[in-house]
C-alpha positions in Angstrom: 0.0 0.0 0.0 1.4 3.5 -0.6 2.7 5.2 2.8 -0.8 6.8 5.0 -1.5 10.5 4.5 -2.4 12.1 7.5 -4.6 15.2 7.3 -5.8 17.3 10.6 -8.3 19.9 10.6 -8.4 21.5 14.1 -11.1 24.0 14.4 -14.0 23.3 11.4 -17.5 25.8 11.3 -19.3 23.7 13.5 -16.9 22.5 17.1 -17.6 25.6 20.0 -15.8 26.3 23.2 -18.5 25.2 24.5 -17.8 21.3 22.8 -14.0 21.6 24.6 -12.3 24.4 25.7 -9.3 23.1 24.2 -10.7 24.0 20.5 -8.3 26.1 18.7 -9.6 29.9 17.8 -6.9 32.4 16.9 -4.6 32.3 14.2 -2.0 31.8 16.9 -3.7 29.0 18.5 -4.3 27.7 15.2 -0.9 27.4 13.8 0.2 25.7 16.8 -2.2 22.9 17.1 -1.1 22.4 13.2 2.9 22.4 14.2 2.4 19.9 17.1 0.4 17.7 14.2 2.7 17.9 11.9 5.2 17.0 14.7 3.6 14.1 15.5 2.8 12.7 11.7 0.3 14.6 10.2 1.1 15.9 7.0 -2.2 18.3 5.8 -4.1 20.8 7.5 -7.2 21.3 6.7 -7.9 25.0 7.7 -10.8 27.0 8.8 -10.7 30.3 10.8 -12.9 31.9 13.1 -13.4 35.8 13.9 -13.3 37.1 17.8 -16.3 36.0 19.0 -15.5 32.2 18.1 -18.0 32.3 15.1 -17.1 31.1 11.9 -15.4 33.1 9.5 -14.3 33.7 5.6 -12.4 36.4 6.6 -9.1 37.2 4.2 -6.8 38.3 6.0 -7.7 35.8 9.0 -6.6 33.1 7.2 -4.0 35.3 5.0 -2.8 35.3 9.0 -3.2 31.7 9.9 -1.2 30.4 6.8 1.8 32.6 7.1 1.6 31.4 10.9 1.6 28.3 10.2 4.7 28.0 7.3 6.6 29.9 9.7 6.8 27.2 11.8 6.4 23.9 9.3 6.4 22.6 5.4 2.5 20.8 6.2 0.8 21.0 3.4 -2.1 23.5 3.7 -5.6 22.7 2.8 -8.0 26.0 3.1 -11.8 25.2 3.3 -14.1 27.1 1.0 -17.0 26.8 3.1 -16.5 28.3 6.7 -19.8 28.0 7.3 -23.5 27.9 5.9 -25.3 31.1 4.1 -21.6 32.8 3.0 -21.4 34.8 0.6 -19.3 33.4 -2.6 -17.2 35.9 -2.9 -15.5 35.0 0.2 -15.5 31.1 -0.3 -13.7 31.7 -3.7 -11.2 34.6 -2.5 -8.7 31.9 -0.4 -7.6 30.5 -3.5 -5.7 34.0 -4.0 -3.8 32.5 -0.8 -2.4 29.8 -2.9 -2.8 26.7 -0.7 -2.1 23.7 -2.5 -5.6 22.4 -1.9 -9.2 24.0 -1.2 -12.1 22.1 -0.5 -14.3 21.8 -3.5 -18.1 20.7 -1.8 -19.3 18.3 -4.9 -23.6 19.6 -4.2 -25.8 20.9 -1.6 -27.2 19.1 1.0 -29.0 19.3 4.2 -26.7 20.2 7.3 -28.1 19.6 10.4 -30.8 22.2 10.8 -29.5 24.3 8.0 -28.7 23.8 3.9 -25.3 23.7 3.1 -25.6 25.6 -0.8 -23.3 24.8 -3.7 -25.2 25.4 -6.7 -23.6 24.1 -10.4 -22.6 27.9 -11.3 -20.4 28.0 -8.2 -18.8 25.1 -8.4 -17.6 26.1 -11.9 -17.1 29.5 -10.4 -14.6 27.8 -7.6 -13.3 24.9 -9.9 -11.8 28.2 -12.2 -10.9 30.0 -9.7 -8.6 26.8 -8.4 -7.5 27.0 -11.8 -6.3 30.3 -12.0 -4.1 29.9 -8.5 -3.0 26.5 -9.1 -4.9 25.0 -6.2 -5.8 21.0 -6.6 -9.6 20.3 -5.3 -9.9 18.2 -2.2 -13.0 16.8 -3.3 -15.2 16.3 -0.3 -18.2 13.9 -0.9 -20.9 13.5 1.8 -23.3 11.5 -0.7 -22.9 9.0 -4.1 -24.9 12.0 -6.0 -21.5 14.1 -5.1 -19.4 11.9 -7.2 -21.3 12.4 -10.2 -21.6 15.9 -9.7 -17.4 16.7 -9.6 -17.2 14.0 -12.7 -19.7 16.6 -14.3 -17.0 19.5 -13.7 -14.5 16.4 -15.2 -16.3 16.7 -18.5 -16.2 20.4 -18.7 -12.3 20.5 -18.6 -12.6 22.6 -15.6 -11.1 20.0 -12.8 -8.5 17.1 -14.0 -7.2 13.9 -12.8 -5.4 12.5 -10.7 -8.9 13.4 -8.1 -8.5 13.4 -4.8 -11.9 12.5 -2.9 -12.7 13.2 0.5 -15.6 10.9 2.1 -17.0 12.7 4.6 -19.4 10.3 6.5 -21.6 11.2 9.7 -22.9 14.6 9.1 -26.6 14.4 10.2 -28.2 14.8 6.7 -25.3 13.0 4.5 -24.7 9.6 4.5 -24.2 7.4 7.2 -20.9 6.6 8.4 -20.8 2.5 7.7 -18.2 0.1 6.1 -20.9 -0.4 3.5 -21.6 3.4 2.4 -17.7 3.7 2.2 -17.1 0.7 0.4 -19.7 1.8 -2.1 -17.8 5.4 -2.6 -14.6 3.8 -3.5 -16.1 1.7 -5.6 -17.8 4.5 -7.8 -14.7 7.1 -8.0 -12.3 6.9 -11.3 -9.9 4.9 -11.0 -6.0 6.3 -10.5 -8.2 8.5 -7.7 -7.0 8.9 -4.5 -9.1 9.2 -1.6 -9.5 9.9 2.1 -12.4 9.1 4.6 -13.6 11.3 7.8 -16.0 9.6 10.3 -18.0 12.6 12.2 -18.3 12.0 16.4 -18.0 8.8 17.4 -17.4 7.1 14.2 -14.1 8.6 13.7 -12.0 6.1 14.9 -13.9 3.3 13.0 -13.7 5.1 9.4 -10.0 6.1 10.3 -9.2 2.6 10.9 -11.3 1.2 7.7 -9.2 3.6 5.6 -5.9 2.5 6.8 -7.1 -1.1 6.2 -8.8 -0.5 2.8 -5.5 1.6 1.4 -6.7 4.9 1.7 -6.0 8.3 4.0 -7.3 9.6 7.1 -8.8 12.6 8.6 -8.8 13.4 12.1 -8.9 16.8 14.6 -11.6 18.7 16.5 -13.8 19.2 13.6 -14.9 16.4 13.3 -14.4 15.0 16.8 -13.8 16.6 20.6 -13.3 13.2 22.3 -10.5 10.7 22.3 -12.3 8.3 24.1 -15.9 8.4 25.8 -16.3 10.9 28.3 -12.6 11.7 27.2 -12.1 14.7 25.5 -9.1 15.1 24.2 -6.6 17.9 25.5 -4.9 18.3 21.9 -5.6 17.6 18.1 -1.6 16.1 18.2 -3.7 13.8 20.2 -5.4 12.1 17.4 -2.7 12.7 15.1 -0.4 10.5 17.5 -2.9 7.7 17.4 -3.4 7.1 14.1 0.6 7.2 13.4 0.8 4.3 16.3 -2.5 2.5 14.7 -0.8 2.4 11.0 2.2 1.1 12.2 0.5 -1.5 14.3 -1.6 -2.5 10.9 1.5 -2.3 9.4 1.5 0.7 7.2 3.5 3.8 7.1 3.1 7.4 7.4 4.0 9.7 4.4 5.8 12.8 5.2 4.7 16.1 3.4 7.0 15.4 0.4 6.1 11.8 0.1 2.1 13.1 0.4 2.9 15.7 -2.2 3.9 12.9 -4.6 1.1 10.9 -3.9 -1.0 13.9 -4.1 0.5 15.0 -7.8 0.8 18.5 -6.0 3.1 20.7 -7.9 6.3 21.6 -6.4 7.3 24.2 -4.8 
């Protein structure tokens, strides 16, 4: 199997102080739950940003902040969501590809979220799939149901994303698809071949999905937005936390961890 990407994303739209006080807010705080990921093995960071109250945030020069924190301190490879949170205008989900991550998030259709609807029309997704374009960005991908797939091989057809693809199955959210073996199974099995992928299991299936993607040849997300607690009742005091435990995991299973160069080749990133 090729060598386990690990990606953290430790804040997300959704995960309050109120979840854990040990949720990253500020820039600061940001960048260094990121460096003591990448210390321990992670080797993405998926990033969202968060203005002074704690609310979620498409501010500019927020995250304009957070990355150059962040690269001061390590080479992980930075991942930028383009949907901090629901009802945003587009404007501000497509300006952080002028920030020149060397991936975005690329949300394949719209979808119930909880009590709200997450929006991404057609027109924006061409919209954001050019604007990737223009800055170089590659698309993370992220799937939360099969009709997702089809929708990004749509943009395929139009010229306006391009192979290698790199999916992200995110599996839990209360209005996407469940977080089984089954429904995951069934993703891989529908995305292009020569696709890489990656599998995120919301709350309490975390561990589970993390574990099935190790097993099944694929990469893993983990961090605080998709999961406060290490154990039950356990909340975990660090997103390093989960990072550590999926290193000692993959090497139990026998696998190993890719460092940021080796991701970036797996990846097809282009080089800096």
């Amino acid at each position: 199997m090729e060598k386990l990407i690990i990606t953290v994303a430790p804040t997300g739209a959704v995960t309050t102080r109120r979840d854990t006080p040990y949720l990253p807010i500020t820039p600061k705080e940001i960048a260094e739950e990121v460096y003591t990921s990448w210390k321990a093995g992670a080797s993405i960071a998926h990033i969202h940003v968060r203005d002074r109250d704690g609310n979620p945030s498409m501010d500019f020069e927020t995250f304009r902040e957070t990355v150059e924190r962040i690269k001061e301190k390590c080479d992980i490879l930075i991942n930028l969501t383009s949907s901090g949170g629901l009802n945003l205008q587009e404007e501000e989900r497509l300006k952080i590809c002028e920030l020149t991550p060397e991936f975005a998030s690329l949300d394949a259709g719209s979808m119930n979220f909880g009590p709200g609807v997450f929006l991404n029309p057609p027109d924006f997704l061409e919209r954001l799939a050019e604007k990737m374009n223009q800055y170089q960005v590659k698309p993370e991908i992220e799937i939360f149901e099969t009709g997702m797939i089809n929708n990004a091989l749509m943009l395929a057809k139009k010229g306006l994303i391009k192979p290698p693809f790199h999916f992200q199955f995110v599996l839990g959210v209360p209005g996407g698809m469940p977080a089984t073996v089954k429904n995951l199974l069934h993703l891989i099995e529908t995305i292009p071949a020569g696709s890489t992928w990656s599998t995120i299991g919301i709350g309490r299936n975390q561990l589970a999905m993390n574990t099935v993607g190790i097993l099944m040849g694929g990469h893993v997300r983990v961090g605080m937005e998709d999961n406060v607690y290490y154990k039950p009742g356990e909340l975990a005091k660090s997103n390093a936390e989960f990072v550590d435990r999926i290193v000692r995991l993959s090497h139990e299973l026998g696998r190993e961890v890719a460092s940021v160069e080796e991701a970036r080749t797996i990846l097809g990133l282009r080089k800096e």
